[in-house]
N, C-alpha and C positions, 0 to 999 in steps of 0.2 A: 074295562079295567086292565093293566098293562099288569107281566108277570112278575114283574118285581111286588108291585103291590098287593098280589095272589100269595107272593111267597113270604109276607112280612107278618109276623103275627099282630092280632090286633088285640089290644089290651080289653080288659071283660069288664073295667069303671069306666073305662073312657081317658084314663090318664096314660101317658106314654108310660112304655116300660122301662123299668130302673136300668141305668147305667150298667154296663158290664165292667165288673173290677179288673183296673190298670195299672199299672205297676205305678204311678206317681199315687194309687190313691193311700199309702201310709208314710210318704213322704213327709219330713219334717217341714215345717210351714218356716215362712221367714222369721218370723217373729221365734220360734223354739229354735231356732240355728243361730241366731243372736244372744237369746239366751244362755245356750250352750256353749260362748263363744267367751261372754262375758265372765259366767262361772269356771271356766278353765284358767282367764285371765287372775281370777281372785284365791284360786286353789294353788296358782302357779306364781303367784305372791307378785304376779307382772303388776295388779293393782293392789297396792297396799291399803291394809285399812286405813277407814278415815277418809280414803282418797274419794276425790268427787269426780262423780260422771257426770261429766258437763257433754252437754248434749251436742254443743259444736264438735267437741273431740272424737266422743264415740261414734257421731257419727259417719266420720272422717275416715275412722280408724276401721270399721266393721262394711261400711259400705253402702250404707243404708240412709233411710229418710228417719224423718224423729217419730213419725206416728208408732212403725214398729218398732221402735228402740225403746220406746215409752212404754208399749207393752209388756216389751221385754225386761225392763226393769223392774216392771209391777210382779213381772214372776218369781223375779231374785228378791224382792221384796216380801214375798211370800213365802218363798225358803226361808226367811231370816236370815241370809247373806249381805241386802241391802237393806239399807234403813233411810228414810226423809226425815228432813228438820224444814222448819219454815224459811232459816238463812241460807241453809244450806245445797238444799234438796238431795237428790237421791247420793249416797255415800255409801263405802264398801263397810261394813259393819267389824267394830272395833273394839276386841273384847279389852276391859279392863285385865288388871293383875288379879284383882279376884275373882273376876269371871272366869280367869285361867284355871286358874287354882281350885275355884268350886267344881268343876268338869272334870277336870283330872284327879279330884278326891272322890267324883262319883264313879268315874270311868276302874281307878284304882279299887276302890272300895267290890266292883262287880267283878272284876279282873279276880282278884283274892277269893272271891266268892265261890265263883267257877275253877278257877285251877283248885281248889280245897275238896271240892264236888264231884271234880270231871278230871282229876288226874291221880292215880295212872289210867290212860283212855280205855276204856271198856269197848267204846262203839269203833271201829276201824274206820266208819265212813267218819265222823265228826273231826278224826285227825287228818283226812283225807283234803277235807275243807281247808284246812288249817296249810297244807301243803301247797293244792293248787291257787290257793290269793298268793301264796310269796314267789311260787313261778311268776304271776300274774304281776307282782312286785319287779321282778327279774327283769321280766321284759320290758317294764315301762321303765325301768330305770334305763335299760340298756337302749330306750331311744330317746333318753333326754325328758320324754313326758313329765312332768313333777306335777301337775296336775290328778294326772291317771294316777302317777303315784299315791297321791295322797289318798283316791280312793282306793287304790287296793291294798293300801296300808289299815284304811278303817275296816275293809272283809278280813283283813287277816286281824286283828283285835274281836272283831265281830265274830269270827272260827272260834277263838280261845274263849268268848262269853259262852258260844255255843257246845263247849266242852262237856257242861256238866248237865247239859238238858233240860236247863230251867225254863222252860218258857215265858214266864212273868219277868223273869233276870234278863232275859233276851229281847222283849217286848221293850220294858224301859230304856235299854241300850239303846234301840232302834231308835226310840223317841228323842235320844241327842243328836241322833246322827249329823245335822247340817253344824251342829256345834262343837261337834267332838271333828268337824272337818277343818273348821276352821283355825282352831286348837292345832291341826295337826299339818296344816299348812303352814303357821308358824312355826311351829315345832320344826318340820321341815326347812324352811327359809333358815331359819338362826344356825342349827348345825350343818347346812351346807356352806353356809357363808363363814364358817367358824372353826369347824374343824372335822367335818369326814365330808367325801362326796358320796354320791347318788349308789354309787356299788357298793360303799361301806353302810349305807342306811340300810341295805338291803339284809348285808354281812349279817348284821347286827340283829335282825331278825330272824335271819338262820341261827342263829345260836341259839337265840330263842326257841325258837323251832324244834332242836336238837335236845334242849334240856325236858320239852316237854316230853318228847319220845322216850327219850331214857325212863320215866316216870317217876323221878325224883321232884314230890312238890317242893317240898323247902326250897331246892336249889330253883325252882323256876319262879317261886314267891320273892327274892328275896333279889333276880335278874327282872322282875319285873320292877322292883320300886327300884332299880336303877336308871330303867329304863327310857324313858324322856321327861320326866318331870325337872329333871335339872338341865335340859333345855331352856327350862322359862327362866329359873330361880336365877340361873347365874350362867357367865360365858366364860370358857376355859384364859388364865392368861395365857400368853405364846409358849413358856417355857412347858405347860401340862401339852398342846396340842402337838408339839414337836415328834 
């Protein structure tokens, strides 16, 4: 017996021994790189809803074969991002005006709930949350991301649910989240395209931000129903955006 084989341990079932962990083994798989790829495209409003993913395109477009693209839209299919129809097949998912509206009267309605509860902030760490998502805001605007944006726009909504320490209040917010994304990826597309950019969205949260500190509810209840709902209802004419 040669001493390599002296010096190899031998396993005590009879099966070889497990892999030693490598730095590829929490690598994202192709199929979640695509997905991740996809949902950025539809947070960043590059795919509008309705719009179809047609399988020639995407796959052009991502790099890929359709086996993993197909996966990968069964995952955004599962977030409720994507939705199939039999004419259609797989589509970016397309809230109605009421599905707007229902979301942002539940989103509002928790918002109200929690600034009533949780302001003036008691806990220092819960406004601490509240300040690192709009850095987190900062930066993704300052590189253009509108995607990232939108999610660290939902942490920072999600900081101000978590003002007043409800956790049932904070629980059901959770449970919109892919809708309250999509809501705020519109939300975002229309007043960039309309009348602030990416640094004044952010602006616009700092104020936010500022009024909660102060610890004046009123003033921060009354900047929240200002706050994007008239994004959806209506679009500034030129003379207001001036």
């Amino acid at each position: 017996m040669s001493a390599e084989a002296l010096a190899a341990p031998s396993p005590r079932d009879g099966r070889p021994p497990a892999p030693a962990a490598g730095r590829l083994r929490n690598k994202p798989s192709l199929v979640e790189m695509a997905a991740e790829e996809m949902r950025r495209m539809i947070l960043s409003g590059e795919l509008q809803p309705a719009e179809r993913l047609l399988e020639e395109r995407m796959t052009e477009v991502l790099g890929i074969s359709r086996p993993p693209l197909r996966e990968a839209i069964q995952i955004l299919q599962n977030e409720g991002l994507v939705v199939r129809s039999p004419r259609r097949g797989a589509t970016v998912i397309a809230l109605s005006q009421d599905d707007v509206q229902e979301i942002l009267l539940l989103r509002t309605s928790m918002e109200q709930l929690a600034v009533r509860h949780g302001i003036p902030v008691r806990d220092p760490e819960r406004l601490e949350r509240c300040r690192a998502a709009l850095d987190d805001m900062r930066a993704s605007a300052a590189a253009g991301d509108r995607a990232q944006l939108v999610e660290r726009g939902y942490a920072f909504h999600a900081a101000i649910i978590g003002l007043a320490g409800l956790r049932r209040v904070t629980d059901i917010y959770e449970s919109l989240h892919r809708q309250l994304l999509i809501c705020m990826a519109m939300n975002l597309y229309a007043r960039e395209h309309y009348y602030e950019d990416l640094t004044a969205h952010v602006e616009r949260h700092q104020e936010l931000l500022e009024l909660i500190e102060s610890g004046d509810t009123d003033a921060v209840l009354h900047a929240l129903a200002e706050h994007g709902e008239r994004s959806f209802t209506r679009h500034p004419r030129p003379e207001e955006s001036a």
